[in-house]
VORO-324320 format. One record per residue (C-alpha): residue in one letter; x, y, z. Coordinates in steps of 0.02 Angstrom, whole numbers, plus 32768, in hexadecimal, padded with zeros to 4 digits. Layout:
<sites>
SITE tiba    u    v    w
SITE    A    X    Y    Z
...
</sites>
This chain:
<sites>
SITE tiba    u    v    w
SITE    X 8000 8000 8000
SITE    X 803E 80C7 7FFE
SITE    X 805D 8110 807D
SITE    X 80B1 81AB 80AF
SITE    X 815F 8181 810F
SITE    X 81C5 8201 818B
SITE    X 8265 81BA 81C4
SITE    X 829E 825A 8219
SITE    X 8274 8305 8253
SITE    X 827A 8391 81E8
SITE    X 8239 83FE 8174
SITE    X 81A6 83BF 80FE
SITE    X 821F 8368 808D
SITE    X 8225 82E1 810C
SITE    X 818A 82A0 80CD
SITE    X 81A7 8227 8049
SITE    X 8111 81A9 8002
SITE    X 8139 80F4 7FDF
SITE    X 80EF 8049 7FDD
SITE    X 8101 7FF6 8079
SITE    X 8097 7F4D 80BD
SITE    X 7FE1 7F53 80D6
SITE    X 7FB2 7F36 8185
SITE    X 7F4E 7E9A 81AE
SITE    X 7ECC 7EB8 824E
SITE    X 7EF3 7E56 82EF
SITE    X 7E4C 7E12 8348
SITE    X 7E16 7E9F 8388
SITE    X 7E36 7F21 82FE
SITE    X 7DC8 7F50 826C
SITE    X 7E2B 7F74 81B8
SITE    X 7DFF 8035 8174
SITE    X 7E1E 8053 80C9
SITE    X 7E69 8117 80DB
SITE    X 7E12 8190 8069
SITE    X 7E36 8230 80B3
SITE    X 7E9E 827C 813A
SITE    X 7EF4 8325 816E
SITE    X 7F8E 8384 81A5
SITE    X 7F77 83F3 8225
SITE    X 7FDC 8462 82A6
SITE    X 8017 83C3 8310
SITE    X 8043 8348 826D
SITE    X 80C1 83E9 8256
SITE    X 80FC 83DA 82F1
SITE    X 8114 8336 82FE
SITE    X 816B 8327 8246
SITE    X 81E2 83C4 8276
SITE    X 81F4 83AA 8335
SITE    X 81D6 844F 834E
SITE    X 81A2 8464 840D
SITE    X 81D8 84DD 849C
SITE    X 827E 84AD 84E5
SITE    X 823E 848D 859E
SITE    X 81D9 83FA 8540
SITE    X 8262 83BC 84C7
SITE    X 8297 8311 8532
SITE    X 8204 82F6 8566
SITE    X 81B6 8301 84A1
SITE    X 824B 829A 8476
SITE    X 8225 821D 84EF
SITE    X 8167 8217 84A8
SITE    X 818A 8218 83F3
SITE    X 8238 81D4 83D6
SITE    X 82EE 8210 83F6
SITE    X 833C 8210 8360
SITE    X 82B0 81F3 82F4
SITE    X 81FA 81D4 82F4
SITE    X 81D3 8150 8339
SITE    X 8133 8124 82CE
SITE    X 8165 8142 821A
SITE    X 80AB 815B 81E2
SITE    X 806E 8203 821E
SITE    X 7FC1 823E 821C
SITE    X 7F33 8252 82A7
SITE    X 7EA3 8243 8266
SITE    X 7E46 8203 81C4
SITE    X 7D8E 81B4 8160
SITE    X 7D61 812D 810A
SITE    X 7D38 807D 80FF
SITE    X 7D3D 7FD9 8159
SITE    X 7D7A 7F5A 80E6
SITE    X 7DA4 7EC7 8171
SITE    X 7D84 7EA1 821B
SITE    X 7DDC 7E3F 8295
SITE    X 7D78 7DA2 82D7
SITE    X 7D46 7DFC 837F
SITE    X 7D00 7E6E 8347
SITE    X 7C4A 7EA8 836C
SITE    X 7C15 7F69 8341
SITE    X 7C5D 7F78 8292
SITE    X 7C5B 7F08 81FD
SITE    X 7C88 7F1F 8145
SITE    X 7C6A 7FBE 80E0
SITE    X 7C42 8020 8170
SITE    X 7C6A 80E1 8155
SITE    X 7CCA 812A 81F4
SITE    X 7D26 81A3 822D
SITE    X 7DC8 819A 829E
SITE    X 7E48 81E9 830F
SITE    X 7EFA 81A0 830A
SITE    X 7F65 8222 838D
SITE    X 7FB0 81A0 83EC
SITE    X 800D 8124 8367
SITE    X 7FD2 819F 82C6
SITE    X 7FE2 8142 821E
SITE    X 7F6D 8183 81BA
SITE    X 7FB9 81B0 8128
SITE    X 7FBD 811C 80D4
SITE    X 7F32 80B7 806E
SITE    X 7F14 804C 80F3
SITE    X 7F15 8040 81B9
SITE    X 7EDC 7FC8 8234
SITE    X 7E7D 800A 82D3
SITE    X 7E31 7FB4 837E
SITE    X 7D79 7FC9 8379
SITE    X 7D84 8000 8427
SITE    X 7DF6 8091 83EF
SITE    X 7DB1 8140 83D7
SITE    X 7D5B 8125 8317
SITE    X 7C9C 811D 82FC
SITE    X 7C19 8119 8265
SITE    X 7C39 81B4 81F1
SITE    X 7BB8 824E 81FF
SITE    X 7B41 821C 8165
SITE    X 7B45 82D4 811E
SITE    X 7BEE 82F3 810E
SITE    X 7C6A 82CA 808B
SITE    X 7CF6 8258 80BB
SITE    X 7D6E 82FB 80B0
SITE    X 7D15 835B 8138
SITE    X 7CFB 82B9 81A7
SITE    X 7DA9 82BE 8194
SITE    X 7DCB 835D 81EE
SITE    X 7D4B 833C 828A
SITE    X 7DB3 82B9 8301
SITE    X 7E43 832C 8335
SITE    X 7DF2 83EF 832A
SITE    X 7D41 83BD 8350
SITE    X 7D5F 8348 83D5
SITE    X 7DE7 83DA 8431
SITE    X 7D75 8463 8426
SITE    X 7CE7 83E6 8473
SITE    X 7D48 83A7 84F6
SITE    X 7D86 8455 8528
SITE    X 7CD9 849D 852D
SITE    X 7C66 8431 855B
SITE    X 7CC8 83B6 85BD
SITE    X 7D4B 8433 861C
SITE    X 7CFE 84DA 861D
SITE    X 7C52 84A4 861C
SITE    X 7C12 8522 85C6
SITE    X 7B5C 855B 85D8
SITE    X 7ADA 85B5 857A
SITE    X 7AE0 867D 857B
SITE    X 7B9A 867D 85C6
SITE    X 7C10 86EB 856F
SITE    X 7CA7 8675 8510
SITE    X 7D38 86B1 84AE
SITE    X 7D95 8659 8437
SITE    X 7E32 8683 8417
SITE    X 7E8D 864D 8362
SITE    X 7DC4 8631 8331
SITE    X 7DEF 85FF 827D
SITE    X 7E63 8577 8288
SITE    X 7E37 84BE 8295
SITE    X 7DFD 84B0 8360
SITE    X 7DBE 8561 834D
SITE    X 7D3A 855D 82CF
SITE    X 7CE7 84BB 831A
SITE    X 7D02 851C 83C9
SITE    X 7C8E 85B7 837D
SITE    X 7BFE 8544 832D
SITE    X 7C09 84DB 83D4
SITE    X 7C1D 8566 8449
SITE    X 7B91 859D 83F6
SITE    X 7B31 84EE 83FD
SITE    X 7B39 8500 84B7
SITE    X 7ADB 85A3 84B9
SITE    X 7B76 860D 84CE
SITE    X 7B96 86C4 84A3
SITE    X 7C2D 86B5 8436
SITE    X 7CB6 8741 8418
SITE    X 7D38 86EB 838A
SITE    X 7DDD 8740 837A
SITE    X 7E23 871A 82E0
SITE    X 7E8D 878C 8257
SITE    X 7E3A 87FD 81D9
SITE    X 7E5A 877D 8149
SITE    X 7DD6 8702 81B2
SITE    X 7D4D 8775 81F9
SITE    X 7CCC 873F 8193
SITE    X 7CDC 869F 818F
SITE    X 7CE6 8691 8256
SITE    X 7C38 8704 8245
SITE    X 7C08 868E 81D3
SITE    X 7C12 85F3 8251
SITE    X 7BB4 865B 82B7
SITE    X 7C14 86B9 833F
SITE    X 7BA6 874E 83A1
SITE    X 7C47 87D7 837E
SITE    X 7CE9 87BB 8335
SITE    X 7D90 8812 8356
SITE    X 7E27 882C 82E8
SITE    X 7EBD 8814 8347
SITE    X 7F21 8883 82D9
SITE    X 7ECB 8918 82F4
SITE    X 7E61 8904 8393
SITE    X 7E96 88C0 8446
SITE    X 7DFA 885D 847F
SITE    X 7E26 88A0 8547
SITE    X 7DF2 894E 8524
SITE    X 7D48 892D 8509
SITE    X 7D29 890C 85B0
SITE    X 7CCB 8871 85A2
SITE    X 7D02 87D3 861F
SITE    X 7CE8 872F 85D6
SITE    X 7CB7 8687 8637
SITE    X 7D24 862A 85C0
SITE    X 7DC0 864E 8554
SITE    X 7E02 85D8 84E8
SITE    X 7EA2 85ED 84A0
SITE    X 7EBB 8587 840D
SITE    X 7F6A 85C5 83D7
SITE    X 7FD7 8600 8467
SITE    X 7FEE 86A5 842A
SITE    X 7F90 871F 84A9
SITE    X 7FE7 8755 853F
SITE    X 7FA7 870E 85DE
SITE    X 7F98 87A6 8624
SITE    X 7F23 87EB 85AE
SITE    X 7EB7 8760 85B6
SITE    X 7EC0 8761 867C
SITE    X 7E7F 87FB 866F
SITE    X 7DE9 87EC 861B
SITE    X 7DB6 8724 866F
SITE    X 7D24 874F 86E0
SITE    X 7D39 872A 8796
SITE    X 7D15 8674 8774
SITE    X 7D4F 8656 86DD
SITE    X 7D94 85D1 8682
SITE    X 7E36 85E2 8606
SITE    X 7E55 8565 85A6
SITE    X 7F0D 855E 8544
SITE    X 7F31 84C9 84C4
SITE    X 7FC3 851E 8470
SITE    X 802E 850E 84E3
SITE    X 8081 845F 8564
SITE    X 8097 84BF 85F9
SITE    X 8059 8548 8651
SITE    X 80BC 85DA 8694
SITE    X 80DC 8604 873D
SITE    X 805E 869D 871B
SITE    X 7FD5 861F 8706
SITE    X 7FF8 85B4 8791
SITE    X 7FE2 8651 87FC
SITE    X 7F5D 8684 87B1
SITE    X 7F1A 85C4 87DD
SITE    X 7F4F 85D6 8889
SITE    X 7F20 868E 88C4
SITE    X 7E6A 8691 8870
SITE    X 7DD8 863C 8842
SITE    X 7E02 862E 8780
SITE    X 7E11 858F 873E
SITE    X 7EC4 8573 86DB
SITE    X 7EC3 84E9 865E
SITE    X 7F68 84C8 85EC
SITE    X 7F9A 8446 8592
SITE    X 7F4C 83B0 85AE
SITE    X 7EFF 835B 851E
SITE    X 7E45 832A 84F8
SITE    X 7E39 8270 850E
SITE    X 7E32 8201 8465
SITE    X 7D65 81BA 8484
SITE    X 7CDD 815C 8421
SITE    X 7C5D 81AD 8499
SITE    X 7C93 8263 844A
SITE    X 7CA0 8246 8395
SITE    X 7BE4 8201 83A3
SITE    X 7BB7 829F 83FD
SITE    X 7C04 82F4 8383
SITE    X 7BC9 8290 82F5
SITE    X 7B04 82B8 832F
SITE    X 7B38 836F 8331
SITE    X 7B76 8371 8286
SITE    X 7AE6 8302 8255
SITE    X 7A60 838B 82A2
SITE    X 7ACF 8410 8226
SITE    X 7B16 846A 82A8
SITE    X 7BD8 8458 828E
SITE    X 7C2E 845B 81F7
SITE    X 7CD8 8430 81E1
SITE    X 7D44 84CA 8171
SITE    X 7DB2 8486 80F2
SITE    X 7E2B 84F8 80BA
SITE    X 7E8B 849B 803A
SITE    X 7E8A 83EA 8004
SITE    X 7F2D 8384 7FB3
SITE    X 7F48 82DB 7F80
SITE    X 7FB0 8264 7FDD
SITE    X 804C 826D 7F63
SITE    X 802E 833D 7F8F
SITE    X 8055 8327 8050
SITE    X 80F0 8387 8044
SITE    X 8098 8415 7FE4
SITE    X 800C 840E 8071
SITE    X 808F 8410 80F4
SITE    X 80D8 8495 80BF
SITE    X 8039 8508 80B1
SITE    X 800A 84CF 816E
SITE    X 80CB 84FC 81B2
SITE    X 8089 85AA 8166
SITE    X 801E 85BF 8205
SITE    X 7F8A 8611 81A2
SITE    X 7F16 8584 8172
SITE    X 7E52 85A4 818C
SITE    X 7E0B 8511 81D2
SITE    X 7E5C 8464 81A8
SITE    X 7ED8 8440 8103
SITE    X 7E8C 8388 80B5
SITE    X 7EEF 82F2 8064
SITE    X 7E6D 8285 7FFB
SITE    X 7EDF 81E2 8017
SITE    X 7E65 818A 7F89
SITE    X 7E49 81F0 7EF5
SITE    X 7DB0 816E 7EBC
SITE    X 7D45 81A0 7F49
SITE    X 7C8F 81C7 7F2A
SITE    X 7C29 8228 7FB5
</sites>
């Protein structure tokens, strides 16, 4: 089968595809035919090693000293069962699904073989096997972040901060979902289209600093570490939560913060790999209430190409690899 091979960190040139054996499901694992997947911020990070240097060892440790140590990359893909293992009960043949791959990647490749207990389900039946693509890593963050850690409610005031990447344009239709009043900060190049997903107000961080409106929010979610703390400390209401997945740690500002008041600090901890939430989200989708944004699509002998656009740090949404170019959806 093809698959997409990196044998050491570096720039996108890494990447090289080849034919390497198809995988053969153990008991317990069903067989997915790959038809589309996607590179986002952490496939770049992974691929380059690019990580703050208080993390390096411990990254190292995680993904492999001198190299990675899974050659496939790729966290999350579509498509079809073609096999399953002998014990297994929920899925059989031809079933359409949808999958997340963060711990052990490997999908980019034609082929991969996944434990039916692992975090795949039945793919939303109105979406194209492209945007079912992009929900297991983006959707499933901003869920988990929302709902599941800041528990967000109807009426409360959320801001989302980098609202027009991958996790932040599911975060403004699900904020929204929840009943939320939604402030998106975003650049001017992507106002409309966070209006679009239906945030309350948007902000563009180049010209405006959201602080000096004088508004407090109940939640801010950062989606790409690149608001100071103390700007967002200021305007997180008394009991506020602010939520950070850009970046591993937090500082010793934040711990403070954590300590001294009633704010609740959350950094760096990553939204667990479930079944239970890519059904939620599935029924969501399914009800037409999240979309997933595709910015660009490429074909699997393109990952390079769509690495390189992603390392650009400007995407909208999610960048696409249709792995099988014979798809119909």
């Amino acid at each position: 089968m093809k698959a997409v091979i990196c044998t050491q960190y570096g720039p996108p040139e890494v990447l090289k595809v080849t034919e390497v054996e198809k995988p053969v499901p153990k008991d317990n694992e069903v067989l997915v035919k790959v038809y589309a997947t996607t590179v986002g911020a952490a496939d770049s990070r992974v691929r380059s090693f690019t990580v703050p240097a208080s993390f390096w060892l411990p990254a190292r440790l995680m993904l492999g000293l001198r190299k990675p140590r899974k050659s496939i990359l790729g966290m999350e893909l579509s498509g079809k069962i073609e096999s399953v293992g002998k014990g297994v009960k929920q899925f059989k043949n031809g079933d359409e699904v949808f999958a997340a791959t963060l711990q052990n990647f490997g999908a980019y490749a034609e082929y991969i073989c996944i434990p039916e207990d692992g975090p795949i389900a039945l793919k939303p039946a109105n979406t194209t096997y492209e945007e079912a693509a992009a929900i297991p890593i983006g959707a499933r963050t901003a869920f988990h972040y929302l709902k599941k850690t800041g528990d967000v409610k109807p009426k409360q005031k959320v801001l989302i901060y980098g609202a027009s990447g991958s996790v932040g344009t599911y975060a403004v239709q699900l904020a929204k979902y929840f009943g939320a009043e939604v402030t998106g900060v975003c650049s001017s190049a992507n106002l409309e289209l966070v209006k679009s997903l239906g945030a309350d107000k948007v902000i563009d961080y180049t010209t405006d600093d959201f602080t000096e409106n004088f508004e407090t929010y109940v939640i801010i979610f950062i989606t790409i570490d690149k608001c100071p703390f103390t700007a967002c400390k200021k305007a997180l209401s008394t009991n506020g939560t602010y939520l950070n997945i850009g970046r591993p740690i937090p500082s010793l500002q934040m711990i403070w913060t954590s300590l001294i008041s009633s704010k609740k600090i959350v950094v760096g901890k990553n939204s667990p790999e479930t079944t239970e939430a890519l059904v939620v989200l599935r029924r969501i989708i399914e009800e037409g209430q999240l979309k997933a944004v595709i910015d660009r699509n490429y074909t699997l002998d393109q990952i390079v190409e769509a690495h390189r656009y992603v390392d650009k740090g400007h995407k909208k949404g999610n960048v696409v690899i249709t792995v099988d170019q014979g798809i119909s959806n």
